[in-house]
C-alpha positions in Angstrom: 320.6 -36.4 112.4 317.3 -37.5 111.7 315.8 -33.9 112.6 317.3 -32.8 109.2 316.5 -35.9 107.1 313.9 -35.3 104.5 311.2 -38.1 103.7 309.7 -39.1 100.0 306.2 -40.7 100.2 303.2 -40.8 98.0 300.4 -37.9 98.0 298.1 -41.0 99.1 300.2 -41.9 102.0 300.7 -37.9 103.1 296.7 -37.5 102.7 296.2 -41.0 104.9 298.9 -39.8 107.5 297.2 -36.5 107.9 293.2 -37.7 108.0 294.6 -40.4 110.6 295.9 -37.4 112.8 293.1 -35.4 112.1 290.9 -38.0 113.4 293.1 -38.7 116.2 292.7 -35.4 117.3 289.2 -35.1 116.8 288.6 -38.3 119.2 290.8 -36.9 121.6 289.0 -33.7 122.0 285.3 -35.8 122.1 287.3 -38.0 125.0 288.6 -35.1 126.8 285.0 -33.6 126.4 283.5 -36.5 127.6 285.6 -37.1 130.7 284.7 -33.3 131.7 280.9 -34.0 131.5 281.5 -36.7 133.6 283.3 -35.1 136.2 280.8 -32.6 136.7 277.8 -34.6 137.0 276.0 -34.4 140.6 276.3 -38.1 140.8 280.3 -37.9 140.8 280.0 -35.1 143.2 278.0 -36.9 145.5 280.5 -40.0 145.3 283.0 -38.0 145.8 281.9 -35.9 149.0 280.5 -39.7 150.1 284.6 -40.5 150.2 285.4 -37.8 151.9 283.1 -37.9 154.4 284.2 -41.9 154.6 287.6 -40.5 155.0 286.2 -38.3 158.1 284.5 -41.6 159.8 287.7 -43.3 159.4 289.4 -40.8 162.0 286.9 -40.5 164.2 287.4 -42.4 167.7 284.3 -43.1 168.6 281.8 -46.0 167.1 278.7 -43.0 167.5 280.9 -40.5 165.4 281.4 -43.4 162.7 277.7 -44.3 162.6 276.9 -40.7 162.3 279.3 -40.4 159.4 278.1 -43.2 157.8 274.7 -42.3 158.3 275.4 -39.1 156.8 276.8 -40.8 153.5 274.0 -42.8 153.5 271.5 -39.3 153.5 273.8 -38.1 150.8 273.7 -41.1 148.7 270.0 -41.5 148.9 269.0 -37.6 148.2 271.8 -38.0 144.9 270.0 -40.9 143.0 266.4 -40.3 144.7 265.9 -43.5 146.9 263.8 -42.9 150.9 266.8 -44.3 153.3 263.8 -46.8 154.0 264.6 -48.3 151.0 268.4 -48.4 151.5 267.8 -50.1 154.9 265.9 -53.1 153.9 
């Protein structure tokens, strides 16, 4: 019923509706743009293969295959934001 029904409003409240939704859109599409620049940074990467890599520790049986695992997150985290592992350590 209502996809039929036809609507009377001001030029003014038409002009409003449609620069709202333009607007709408336009922040939606900055958003959207933003949230891809963000997942492709190097920094996200790194987190992200840092999880994984967690992930692999997790499973493994053996305290020396964990320690290597994190070790190896450690290596990745300090080459991604330029830190010595020196540094990390302290």
């Amino acid at each position: 019923m209502l996809d039929t029904a036809t609507v009377t409003l001001p030029y003014i409240e038409f002009k409003e509706l449609v620069d709202r939704a333009n607007r709408a859109e336009k922040q939606e599409k900055e958003i959207l743009k933003l949230e891809e620049e963000i997942e492709n940074r190097d920094e996200r990467k790194a987190l992200d293969s840092i999880i994984d890599i967690l992930f692999k520790a997790n499973d493994s049986k053996t305290a020396k295959e964990k320690q290597a695992h994190i070790r190896e997150c450690m290596e990745v985290y300090c080459n991604t934001f330029n830190i010595s592992i020196e540094e990390l350590l302290r």
